[in-house]
C-alpha positions in Angstrom: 16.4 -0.8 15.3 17.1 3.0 14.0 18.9 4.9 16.8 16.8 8.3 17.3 19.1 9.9 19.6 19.6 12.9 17.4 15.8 12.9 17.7 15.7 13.2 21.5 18.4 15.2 21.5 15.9 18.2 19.7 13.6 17.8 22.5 15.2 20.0 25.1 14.5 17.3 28.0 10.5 17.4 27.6 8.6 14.2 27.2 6.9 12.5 23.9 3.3 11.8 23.7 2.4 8.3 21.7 -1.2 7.9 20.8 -2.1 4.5 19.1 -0.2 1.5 19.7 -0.3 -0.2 16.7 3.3 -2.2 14.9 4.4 1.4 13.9 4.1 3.5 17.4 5.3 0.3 19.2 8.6 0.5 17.1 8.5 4.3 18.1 7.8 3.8 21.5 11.1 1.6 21.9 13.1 2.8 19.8 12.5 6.7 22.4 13.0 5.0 25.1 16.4 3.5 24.2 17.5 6.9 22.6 16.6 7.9 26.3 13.1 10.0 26.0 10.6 10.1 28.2 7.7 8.5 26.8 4.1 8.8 28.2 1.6 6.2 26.0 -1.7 5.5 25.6 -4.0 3.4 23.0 -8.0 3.5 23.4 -7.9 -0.5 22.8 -7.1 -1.5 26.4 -5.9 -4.5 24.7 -3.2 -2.4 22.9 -2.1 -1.5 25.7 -1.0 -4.3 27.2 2.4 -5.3 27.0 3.9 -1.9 25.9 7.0 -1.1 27.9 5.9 2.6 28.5 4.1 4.2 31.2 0.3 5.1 30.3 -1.8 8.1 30.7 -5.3 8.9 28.6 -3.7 11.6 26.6 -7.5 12.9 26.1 -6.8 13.7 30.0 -3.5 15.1 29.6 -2.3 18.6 29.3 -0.4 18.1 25.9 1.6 21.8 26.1 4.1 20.0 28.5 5.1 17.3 25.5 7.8 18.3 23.1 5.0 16.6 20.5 2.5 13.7 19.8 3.6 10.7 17.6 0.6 9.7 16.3 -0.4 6.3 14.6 -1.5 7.4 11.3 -4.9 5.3 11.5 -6.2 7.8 14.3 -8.6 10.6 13.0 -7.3 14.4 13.4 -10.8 15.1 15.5 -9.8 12.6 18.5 -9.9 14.4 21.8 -6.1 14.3 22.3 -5.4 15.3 19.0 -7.4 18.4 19.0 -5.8 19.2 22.6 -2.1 19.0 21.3 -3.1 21.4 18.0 -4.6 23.9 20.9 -1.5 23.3 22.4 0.4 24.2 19.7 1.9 20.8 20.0 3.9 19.1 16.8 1.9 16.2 15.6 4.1 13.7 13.4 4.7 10.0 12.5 7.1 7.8 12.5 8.6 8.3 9.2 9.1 12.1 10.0 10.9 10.9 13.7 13.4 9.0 10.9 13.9 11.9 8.8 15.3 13.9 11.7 17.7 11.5 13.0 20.3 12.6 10.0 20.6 9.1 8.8 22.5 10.3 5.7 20.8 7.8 3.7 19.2 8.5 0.3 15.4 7.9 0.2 12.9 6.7 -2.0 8.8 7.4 -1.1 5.7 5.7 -2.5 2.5 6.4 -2.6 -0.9 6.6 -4.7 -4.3 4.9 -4.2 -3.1 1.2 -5.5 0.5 -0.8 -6.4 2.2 1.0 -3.7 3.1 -2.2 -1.7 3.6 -3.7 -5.3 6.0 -1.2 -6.6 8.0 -0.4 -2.9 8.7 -4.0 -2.8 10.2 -4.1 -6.6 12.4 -1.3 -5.9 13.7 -2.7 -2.7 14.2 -6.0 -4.6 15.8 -4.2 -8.2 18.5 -2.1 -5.7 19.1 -5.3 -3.7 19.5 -7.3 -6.1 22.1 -4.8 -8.0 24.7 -4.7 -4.5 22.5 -1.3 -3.3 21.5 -2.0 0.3 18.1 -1.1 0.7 16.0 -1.1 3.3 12.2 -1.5 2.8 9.6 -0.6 5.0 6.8 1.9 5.9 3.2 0.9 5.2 4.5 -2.2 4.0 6.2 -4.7 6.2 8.4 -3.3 9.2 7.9 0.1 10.8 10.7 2.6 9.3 12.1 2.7 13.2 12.3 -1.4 12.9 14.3 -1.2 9.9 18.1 -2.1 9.6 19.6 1.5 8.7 21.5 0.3 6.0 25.4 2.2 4.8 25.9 5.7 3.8 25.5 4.6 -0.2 22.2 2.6 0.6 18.8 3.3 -0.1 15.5 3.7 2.4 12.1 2.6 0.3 9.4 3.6 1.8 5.8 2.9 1.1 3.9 5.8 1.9 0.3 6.5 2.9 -1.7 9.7 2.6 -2.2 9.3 6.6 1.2 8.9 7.1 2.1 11.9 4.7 0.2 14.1 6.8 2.0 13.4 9.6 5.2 14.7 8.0 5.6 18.3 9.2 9.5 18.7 7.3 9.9 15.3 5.6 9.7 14.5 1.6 11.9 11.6 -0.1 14.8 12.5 -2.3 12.7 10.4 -4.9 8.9 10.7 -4.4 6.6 8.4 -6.8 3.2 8.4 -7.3 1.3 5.9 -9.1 -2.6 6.7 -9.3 -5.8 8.3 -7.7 -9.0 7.4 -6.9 -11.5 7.6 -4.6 -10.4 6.3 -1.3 -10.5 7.2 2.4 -12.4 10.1 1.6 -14.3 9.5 5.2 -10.7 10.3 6.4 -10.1 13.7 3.5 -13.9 14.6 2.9 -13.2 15.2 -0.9 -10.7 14.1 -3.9 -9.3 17.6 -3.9 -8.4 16.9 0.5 -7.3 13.3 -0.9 -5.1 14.7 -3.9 -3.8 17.5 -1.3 -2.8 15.1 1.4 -1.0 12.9 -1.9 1.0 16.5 -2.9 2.9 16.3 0.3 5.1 13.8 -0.8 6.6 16.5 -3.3 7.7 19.4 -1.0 11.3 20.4 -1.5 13.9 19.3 -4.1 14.6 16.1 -5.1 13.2 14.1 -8.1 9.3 12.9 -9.0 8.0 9.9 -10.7 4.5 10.5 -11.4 1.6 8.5 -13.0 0.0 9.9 -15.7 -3.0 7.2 -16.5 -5.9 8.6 -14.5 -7.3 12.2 -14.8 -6.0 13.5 -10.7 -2.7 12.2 -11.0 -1.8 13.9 -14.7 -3.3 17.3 -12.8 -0.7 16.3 -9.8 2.0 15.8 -12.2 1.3 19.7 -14.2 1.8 21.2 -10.3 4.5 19.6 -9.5 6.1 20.2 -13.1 5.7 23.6 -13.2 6.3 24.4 -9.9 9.9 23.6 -10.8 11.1 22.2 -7.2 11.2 19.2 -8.8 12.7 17.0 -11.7 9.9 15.1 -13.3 9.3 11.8 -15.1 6.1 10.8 -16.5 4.9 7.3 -16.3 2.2 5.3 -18.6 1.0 2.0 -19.2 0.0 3.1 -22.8 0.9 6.0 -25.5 4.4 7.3 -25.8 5.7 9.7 -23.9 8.7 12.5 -23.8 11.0 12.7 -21.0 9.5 9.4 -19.5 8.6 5.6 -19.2 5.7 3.9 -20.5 4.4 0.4 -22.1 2.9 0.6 -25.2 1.9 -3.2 -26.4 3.4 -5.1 -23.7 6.8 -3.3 -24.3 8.5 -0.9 -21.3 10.0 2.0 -23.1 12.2 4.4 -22.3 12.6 8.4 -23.2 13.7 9.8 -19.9 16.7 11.2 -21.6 16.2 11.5 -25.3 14.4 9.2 -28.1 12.2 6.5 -27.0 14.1 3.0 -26.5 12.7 -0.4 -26.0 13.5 -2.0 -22.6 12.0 -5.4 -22.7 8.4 -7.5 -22.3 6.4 -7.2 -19.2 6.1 -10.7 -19.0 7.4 -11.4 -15.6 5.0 -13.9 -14.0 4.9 -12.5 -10.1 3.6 -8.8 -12.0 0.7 -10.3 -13.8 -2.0 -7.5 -15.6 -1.7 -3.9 -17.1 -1.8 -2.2 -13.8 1.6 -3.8 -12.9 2.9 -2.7 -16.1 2.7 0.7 -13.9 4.3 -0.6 -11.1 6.8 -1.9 -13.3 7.3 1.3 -15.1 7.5 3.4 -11.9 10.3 1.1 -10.2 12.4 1.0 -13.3 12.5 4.8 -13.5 13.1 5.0 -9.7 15.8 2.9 -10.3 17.7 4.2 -13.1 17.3 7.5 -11.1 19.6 5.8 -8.4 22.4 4.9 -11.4 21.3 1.7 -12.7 21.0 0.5 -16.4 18.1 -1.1 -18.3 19.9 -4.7 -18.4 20.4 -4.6 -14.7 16.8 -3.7 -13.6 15.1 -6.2 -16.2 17.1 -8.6 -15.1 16.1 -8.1 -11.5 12.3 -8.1 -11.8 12.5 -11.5 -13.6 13.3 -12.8 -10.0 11.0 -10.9 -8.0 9.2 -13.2 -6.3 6.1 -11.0 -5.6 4.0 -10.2 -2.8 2.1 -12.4 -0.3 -1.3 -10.7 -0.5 -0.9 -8.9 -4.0 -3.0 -11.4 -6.4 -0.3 -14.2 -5.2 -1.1 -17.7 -6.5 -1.8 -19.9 -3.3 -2.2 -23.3 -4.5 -3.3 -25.1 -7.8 -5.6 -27.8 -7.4 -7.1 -29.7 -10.6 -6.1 -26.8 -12.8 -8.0 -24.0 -10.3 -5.7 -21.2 -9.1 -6.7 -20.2 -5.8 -5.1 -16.1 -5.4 -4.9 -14.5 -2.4 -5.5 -10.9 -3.7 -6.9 -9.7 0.2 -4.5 -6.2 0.0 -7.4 -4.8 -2.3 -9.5 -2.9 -0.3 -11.1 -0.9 -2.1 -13.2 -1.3 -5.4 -10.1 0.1 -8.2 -8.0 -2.5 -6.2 -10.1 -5.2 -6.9 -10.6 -4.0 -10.6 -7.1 -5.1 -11.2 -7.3 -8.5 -10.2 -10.6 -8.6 -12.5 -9.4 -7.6 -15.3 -6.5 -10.1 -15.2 -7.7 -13.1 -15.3 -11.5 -14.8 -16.8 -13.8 -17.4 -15.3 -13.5 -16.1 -11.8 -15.2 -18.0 -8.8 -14.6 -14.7 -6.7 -14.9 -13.8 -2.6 -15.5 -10.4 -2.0 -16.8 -8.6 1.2 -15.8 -7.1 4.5 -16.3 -3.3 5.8 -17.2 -1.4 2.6 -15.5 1.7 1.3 -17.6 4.5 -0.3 -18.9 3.6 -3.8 -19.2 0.3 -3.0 -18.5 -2.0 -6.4 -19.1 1.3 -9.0 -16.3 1.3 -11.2 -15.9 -3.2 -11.6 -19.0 -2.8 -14.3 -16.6 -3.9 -17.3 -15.5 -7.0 -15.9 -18.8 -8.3 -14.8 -18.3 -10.7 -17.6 -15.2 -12.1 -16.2 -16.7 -13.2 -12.7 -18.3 -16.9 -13.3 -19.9 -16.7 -9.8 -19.3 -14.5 -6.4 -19.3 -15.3 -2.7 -20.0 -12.8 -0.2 -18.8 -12.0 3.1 -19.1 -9.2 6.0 -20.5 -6.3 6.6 -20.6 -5.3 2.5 -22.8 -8.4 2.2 -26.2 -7.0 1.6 -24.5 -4.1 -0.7 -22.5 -6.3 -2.8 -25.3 -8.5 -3.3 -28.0 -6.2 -4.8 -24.9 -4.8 -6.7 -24.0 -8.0 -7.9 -27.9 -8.8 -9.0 -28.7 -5.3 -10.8 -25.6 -6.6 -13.2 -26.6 -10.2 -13.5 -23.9 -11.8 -11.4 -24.9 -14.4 -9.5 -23.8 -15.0 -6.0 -24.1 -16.7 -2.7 -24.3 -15.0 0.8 -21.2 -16.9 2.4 -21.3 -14.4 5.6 -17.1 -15.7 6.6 -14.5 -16.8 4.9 -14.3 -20.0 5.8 -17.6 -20.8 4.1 -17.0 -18.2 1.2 -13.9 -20.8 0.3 -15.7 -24.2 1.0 -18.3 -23.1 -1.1 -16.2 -21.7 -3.9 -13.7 -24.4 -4.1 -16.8 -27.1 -4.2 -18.4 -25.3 -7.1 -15.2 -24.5 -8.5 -14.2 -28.2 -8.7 -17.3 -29.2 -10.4 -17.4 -26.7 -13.0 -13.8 -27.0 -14.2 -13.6 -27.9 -17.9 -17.3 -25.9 -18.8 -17.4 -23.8 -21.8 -15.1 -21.0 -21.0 -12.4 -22.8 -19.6 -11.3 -23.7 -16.3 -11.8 -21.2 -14.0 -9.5 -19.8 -10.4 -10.8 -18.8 -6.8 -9.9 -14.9 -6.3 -9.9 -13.5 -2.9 -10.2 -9.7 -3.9 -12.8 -8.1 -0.9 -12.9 -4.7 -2.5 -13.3 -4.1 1.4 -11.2 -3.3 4.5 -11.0 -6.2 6.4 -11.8 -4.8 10.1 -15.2 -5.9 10.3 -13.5 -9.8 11.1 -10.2 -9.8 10.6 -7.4 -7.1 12.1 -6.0 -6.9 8.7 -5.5 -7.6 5.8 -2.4 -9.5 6.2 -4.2 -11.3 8.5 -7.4 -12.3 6.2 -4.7 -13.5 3.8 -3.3 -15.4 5.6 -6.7 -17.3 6.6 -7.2 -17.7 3.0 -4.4 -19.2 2.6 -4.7 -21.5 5.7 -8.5 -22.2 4.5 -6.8 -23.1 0.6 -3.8 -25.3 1.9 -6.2 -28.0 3.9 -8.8 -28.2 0.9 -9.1 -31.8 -0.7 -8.0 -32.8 -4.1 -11.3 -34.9 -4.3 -14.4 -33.9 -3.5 -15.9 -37.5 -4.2 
């Protein structure tokens, strides 16, 4: 656990306010009170609540002026009653991540964000510097809460993933090395419009340091003009095709470098655990992050060969009679789900859950890739008239469990068909909250659901 006594020590005596008591403000919550804080809590979930080592008080109740600030969890809208009581207040509002910040680890610190691959690509960098002898400690929005981590020595590395909820919540901090893969519409519930999306994505760049920025989609090459000639920060350009000065890029399956001069050619993206084009961005955003932090092209290729990938990030499950069964459930929204699409053909596919806005727009060119789909949740209805107006066919599956029995079955008895064997792809396109608590936790099912299916069907 990260010690935040510096933290406390900036409070002058008053007490913290914690509102949402998810994994993140949990960490927070004990890693205050062991620094020494006083801590008042309080989660709507009465559920939450239970269990926390805090004492509790409906901070909607509360007069928030006597708190030195509010850690929020990032999930919580800004209009909540006790959110709009500590801005009245004049009350600091901040997350985790900033609480870390100010605690003077002396550590340097890597931040990731964008709409998709962030998990992806904070993972690979974590893995490349560990790999290499740099300590690195991963965590953020992937994994364990920054306050969980193991600080690691002076000369290590902090890798955070980063959310545009979380970034909002970080009055003072930005990472040494900020990188930022894509944008597209997401959580605009949460940020109204791209432009409030894009703004809450720009906070990752504040101050000096360097930035690694995407320059495949149409917001993120407008991001990367700001924060180029704005001139706070150095700048490296990423692409997954077309050369490109003073960056890295893949052009025909082949990372390139020309960060510091004349293009040079790395090595193949072949690793197997970073399957499709859009990984080809992840890839190219952690090897620039890492040479960045002093390591050379050998070392980092070397590294990604071994990374072993991630759980819910289109991760092959099981193989049964030549079907792949991926657990893809970390795409949540539409573009997510694209990716996985586009990778692979034949595709008996389960989509569904609590729909994000624009539903399935933007999966119309790899409608020929999906062999049949099975539909569960709340998206159900929406997905399915989706699904007919581009001549997919489909079955309403309602949960999981049936979405799998049902796909497997028909998978089984359609392998070796003209096209070629096909795979079982969990990719909702959907946050999971309608039945599960999260993602993680819908994988997870999957693969629980995948690991008791028969070999024979007969």
């Amino acid at each position: 656990m990260i010690d935040v006594k510096k933290f406390v020590d900036t409070l002058d005596g008053k007490p913290v306010a914690v509102l949402g008591l998810g994994i993140s403000n949990i960490a927070a919550v004990k890693a205050l009170l062991k620094a020494g804080a006083s801590v008042v809590a309080w989660d709507d979930r009465e559920e939450n609540r239970a269990g926390v080592d805090a004492p509790m008080a409906d901070l909607a109740q509360e007069y928030l002026g006597a708190y030195a600030c509010l850690v929020l969890a990032p999930g919580i809208a800004h209009d909540h009653p006790a959110v709009r009581l500590a801005k009245d207040a004049g009350v600091e509002i901040l997350c985790d991540i900033e609480i870390l910040h100010r605690c003077g680890h002396g550590c340097k610190t890597v931040g990731i964000t964008g709409t998709n691959g962030k998990s992806t690509t904070t993972a690979l960098i974590g893995h490349i510097l560990n790999e290499n002898g740099i300590k690195a400690a991963v965590g953020g929005n992937i994994g364990k809460p920054v306050l969980d981590l193991m600080l690691p020595p002076k000369d290590g590395v902090i890798v955070m993933e980063m959310s545009s909820f979380q970034l909002e919540l970080c009055p003072a901090f930005a990472p040494d090395i900020a990188v930022h893969l894509n944008l597209s519409p997401d959580h605009l519930d949460r940020h109204g419009t791209m432009e409030g999306y894009a703004e809450a994505k720009m906070r990752i760049f504040r101050g000096p340091g360097k930035a690694v920025i995407g320059t495949d989609d149409e917001w993120s090459t407008k991001l990367f003009k700001i924060v180029a000639e704005s001139g706070a920060r150095e700048c490296f350009p990423i692409a997954t095709s077309g050369i490109l000065k003073d960056g890295v890029y893949v052009e025909n399956s082949m990372l390139c470098e020309a960060m510091y001069g004349d293009p040079v050619e790395i090595g193949e993206m072949n690793m197997a655990s970073l399957p499709g084009v859009h990984n080809h961005q992840n890839a190219a955003a952690a090897y620039t992050a890492a040479r960045l932090l002093g390591l050379e092209p050998e070392a980092i290729m070397a590294a990604m060969q071994t990374f072993p990938g991630l759980e819910h990030r289109q991760y092959l499950v099981r193989t049964i009679n030549g079907v792949a069964y991926v657990n893809d459930s970390k795409a949540t929204n539409a573009a997510a789900a694209g990716r996985a699409l586009a990778s692979y053909k034949n595709i008996y596919w389960i989509a569904g859950g609590r729909p994000k806005e624009g539903g399935l727009n933007g999966l119309e060119p790899y409608v020929g890739h999906i062999r049949h789909a099975f539909l569960i949740g709340e998206a159900m209805d929406d997905f399915g008239t989706w699904l007919d107006n581009h001549g997919v066919t489909h079955h309403f599956c309602t949960t999981l469990d049936i979405a799998v029995a049902e796909a497997h079955r028909l998978a089984q008895s359609e392998r070796g068909q003209p096209g070629g064997t096909g795979m079982v792809l969990l990719s909702p396109a959907c946050a999971s909250f309608d039945q599960f608590k999260s993602f993680e936790q819908r994988g997870d099912r999957f693969t629980a659901l995948v690991n008791v299916l028969k070999e024979d069907l007969a």
